[in-house]
PLY file of the C-alpha trace (Angstrom):
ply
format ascii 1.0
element vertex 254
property float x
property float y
property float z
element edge 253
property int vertex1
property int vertex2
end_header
-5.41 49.20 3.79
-7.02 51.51 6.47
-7.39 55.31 6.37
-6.96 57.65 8.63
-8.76 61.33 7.95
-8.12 64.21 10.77
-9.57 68.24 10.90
-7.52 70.84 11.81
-9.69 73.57 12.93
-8.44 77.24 13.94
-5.61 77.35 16.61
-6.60 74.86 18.45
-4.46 72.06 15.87
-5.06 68.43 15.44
-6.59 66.70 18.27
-3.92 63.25 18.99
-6.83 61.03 17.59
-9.28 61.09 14.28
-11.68 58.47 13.10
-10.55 55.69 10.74
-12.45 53.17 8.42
-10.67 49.57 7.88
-12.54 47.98 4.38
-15.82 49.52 5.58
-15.50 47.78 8.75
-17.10 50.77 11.26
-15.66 53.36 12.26
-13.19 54.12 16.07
-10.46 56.09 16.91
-7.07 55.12 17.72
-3.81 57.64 18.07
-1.93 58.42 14.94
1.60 59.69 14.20
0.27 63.32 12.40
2.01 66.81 12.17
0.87 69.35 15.19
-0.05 72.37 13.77
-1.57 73.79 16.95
1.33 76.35 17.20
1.30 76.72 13.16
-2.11 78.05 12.78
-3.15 81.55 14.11
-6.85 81.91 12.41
-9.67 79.55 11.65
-8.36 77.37 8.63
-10.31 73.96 8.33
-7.63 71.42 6.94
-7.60 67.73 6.32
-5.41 65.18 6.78
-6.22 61.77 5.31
-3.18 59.60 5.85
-3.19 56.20 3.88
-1.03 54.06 6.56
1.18 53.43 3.95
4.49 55.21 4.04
4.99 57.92 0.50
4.55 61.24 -0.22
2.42 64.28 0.90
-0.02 65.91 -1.35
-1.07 69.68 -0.24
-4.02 70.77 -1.74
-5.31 74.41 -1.52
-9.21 75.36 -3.15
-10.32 78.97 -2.57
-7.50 81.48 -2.84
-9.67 83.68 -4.32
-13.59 83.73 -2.92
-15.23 83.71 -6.47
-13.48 80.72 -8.02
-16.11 78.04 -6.90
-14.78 74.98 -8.58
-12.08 74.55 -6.99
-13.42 74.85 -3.42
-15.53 72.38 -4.46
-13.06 70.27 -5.83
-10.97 70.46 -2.99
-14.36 69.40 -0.62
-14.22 66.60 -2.59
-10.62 65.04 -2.45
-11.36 65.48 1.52
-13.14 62.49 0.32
-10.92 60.08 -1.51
-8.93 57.52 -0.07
-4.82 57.36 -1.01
-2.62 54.26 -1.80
-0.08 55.77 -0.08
1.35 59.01 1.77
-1.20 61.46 2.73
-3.51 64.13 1.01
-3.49 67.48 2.86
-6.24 69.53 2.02
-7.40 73.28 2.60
-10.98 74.04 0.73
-11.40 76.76 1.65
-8.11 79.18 2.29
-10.61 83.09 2.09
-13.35 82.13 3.62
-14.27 85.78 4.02
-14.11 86.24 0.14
-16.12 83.00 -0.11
-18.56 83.88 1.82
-18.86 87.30 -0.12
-18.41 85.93 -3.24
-15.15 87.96 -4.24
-11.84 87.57 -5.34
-9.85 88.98 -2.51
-11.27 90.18 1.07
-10.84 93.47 2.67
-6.78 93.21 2.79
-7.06 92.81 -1.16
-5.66 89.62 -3.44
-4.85 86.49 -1.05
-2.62 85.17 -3.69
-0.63 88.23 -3.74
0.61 87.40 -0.36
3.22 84.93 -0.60
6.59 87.13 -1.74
9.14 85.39 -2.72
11.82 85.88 0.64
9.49 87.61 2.74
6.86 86.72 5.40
3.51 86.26 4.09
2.29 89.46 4.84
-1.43 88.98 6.31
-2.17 87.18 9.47
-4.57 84.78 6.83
-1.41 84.41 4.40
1.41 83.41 6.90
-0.90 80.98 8.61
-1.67 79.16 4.94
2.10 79.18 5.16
2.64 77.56 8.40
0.46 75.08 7.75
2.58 74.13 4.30
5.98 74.15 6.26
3.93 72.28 9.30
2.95 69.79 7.03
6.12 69.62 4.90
4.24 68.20 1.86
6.09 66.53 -1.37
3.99 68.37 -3.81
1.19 71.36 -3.78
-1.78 72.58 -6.11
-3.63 75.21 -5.82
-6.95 74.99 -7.75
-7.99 78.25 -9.46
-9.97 79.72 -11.91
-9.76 82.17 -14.62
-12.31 84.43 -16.84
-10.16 83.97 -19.87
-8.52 80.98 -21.59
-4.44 80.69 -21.90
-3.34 81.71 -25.63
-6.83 81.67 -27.20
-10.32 84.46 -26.68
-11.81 85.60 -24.19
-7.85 85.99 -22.53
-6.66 84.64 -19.51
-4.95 81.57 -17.60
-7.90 79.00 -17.64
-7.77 75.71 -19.18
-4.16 75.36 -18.15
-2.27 73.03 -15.72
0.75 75.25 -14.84
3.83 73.73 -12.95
7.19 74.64 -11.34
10.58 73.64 -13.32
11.43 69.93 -13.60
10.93 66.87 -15.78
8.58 65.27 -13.38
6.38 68.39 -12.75
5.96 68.57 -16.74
5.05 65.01 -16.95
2.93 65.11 -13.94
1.05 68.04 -15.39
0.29 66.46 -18.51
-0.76 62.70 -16.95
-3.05 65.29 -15.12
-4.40 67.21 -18.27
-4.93 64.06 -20.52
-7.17 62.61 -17.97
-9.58 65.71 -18.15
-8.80 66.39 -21.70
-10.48 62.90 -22.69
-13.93 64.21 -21.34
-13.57 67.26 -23.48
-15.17 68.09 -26.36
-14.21 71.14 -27.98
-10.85 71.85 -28.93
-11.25 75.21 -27.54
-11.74 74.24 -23.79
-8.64 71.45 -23.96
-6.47 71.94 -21.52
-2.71 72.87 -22.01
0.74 73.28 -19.76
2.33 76.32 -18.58
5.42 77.57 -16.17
4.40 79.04 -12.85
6.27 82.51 -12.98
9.17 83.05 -11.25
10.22 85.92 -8.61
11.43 87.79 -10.77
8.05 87.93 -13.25
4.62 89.03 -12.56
2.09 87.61 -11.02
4.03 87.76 -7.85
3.41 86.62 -4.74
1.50 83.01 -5.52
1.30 80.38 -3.19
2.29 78.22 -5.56
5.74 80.22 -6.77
6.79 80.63 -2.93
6.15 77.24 -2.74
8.43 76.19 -5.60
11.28 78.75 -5.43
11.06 79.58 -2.24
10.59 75.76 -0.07
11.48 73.95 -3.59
8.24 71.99 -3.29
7.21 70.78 -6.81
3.91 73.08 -7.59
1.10 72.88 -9.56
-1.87 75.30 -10.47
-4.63 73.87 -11.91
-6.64 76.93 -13.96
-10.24 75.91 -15.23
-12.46 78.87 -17.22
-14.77 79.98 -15.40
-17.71 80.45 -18.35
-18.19 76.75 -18.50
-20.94 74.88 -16.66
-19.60 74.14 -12.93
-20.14 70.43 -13.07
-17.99 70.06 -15.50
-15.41 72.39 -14.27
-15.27 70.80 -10.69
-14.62 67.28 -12.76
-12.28 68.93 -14.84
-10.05 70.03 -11.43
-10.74 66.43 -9.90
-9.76 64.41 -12.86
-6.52 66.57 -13.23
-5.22 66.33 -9.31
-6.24 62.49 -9.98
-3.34 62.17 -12.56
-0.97 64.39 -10.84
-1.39 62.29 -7.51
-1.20 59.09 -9.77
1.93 60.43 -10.98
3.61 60.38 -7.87
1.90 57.24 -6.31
-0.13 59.01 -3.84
-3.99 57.90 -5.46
-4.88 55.86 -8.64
0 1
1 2
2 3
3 4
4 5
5 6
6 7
7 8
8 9
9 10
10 11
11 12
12 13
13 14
14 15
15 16
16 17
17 18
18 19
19 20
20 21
21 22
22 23
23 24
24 25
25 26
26 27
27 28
28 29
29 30
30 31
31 32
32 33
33 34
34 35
35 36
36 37
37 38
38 39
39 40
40 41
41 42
42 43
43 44
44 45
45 46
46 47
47 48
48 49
49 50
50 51
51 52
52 53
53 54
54 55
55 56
56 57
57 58
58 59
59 60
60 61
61 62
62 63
63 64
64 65
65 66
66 67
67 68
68 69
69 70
70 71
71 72
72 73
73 74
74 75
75 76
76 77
77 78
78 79
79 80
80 81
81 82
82 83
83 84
84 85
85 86
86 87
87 88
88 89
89 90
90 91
91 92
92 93
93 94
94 95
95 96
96 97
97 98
98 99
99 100
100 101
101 102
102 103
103 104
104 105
105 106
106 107
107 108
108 109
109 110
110 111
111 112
112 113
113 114
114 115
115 116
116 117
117 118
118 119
119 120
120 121
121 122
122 123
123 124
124 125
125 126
126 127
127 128
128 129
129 130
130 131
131 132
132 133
133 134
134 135
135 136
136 137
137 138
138 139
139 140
140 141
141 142
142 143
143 144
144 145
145 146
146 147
147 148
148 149
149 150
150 151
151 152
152 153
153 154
154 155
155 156
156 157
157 158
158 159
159 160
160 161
161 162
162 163
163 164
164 165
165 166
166 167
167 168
168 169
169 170
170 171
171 172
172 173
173 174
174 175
175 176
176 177
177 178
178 179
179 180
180 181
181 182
182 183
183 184
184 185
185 186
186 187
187 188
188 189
189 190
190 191
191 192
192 193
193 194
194 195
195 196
196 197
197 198
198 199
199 200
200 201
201 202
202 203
203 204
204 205
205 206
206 207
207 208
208 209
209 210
210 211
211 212
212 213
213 214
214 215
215 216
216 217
217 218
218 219
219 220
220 221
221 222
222 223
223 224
224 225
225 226
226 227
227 228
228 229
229 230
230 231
231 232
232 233
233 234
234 235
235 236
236 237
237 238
238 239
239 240
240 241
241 242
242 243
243 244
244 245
245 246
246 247
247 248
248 249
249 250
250 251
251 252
252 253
């Protein structure tokens, strides 16, 4: 099987060739059939294509919505990394990377992730060119990869330690192929993680990603929430090990 893995940098889109790796044979570049998002992208976004050859689904994966939730850009730097069985994995580390670079949850036009209403433009430059790049790319699933200061249903409160997911039967299972994979390196009973509905329009938080995503485009969704008070290793293995099983679930990557 041979790989293909291409960068989409700023406006100037995917250049008509990347480099590709057959078995560890070296590396050369050759012209591949991959969405143009040269008109979709308005400000510097670096995104990643790796395309398995094989014909399946699209993965869209999204770390940094918020600049202080280091995990998951990590995470996401990471699965630039992995090779899939089939389909391709889309990825976006680093969607604020103002607020990364700062440190901070939002950047100076407030919450990212509060930009995505539900029947309305995204309404930051930033926001509606994450958004192009999703309806450029037309993907078959999306995560975002968050974090959280609090843990879903339990003390200190919050979201983390959840694996939340847009309505279906396949999203739920997904979710929890996804969840049993981390929750096997976990410990304490506390930290295991557990499933949750990603809100609709109608019910705060709005303005996700992930819910304009699901109700909106009817992508399947995914948010994967780790708490933040826990070592990062383990966090950033935590994120991994859950967008493993999700993308298992749907054939992408074993």
């Amino acid at each position: 099987m041979s790989v293909s893995r291409v960068k989409a940098t700023g406006a100037g889109g995917l250049k008509n060739a990347c480099t590709r790796r057959d078995k560890g044979t070296k590396e050369h570049t050759l012209p591949i059939d991959l969405p143009d998002l040269s008109n979709a992208i308005d400000v510097d976004l670096d995104i990643e294509i790796i395309d398995s050859g094989v014909e399946g689904p699209t993965a869209f994966v999204v770390g940094g919505l918020h600049g202080d939730e280091e995990a998951g850009v990590i995470a996401s730097h990471s699965i630039t990394n992995w090779s899939p069985d089939a389909g391709q994995i889309v990825v976006l580390p680093e969607a604020n990377p103002v607020a990364i670079e700062n440190n901070t949850r939002g950047n100076d036009l407030g919450d990212l992730n509060r930009k995505f209403r539900f029947g309305q433009l995204p309404s930051t430059k930033l926001a509606q060119s994450i958004w192009n790049a999703v309806s450029a790319t037309d993907p078959d699933i999306l995560l975002t990869l968050q974090e959280s200061r609090g843990i879903r249903n339990k003390y200190p409160s919050g979201v983390g330690q959840t694996v939340f997911s847009s309505p279906g039967r396949n999203t739920s299972d997904a979710a929890s192929l996804g969840l049993k994979r981390a929750n096997r390196t976990i410990g304490s009973q506390k930290l295991t993680f557990g499933t949750g509905p990603i809100s609709g329009p109608n019910r705060a938080p709005n303005g996700l990603l992930a819910e304009k995503a699901a109700y909106e485009a009817g992508i399947p969704s995914f948010i994967v929430e780790t708490f933040e008070n826990v070592n990062k290793k383990a966090r950033v293995s935590w994120q991994k090990k859950i967008v493993g099983g999700i993308l298992d679930y749907y054939d992408i990557y074993d």
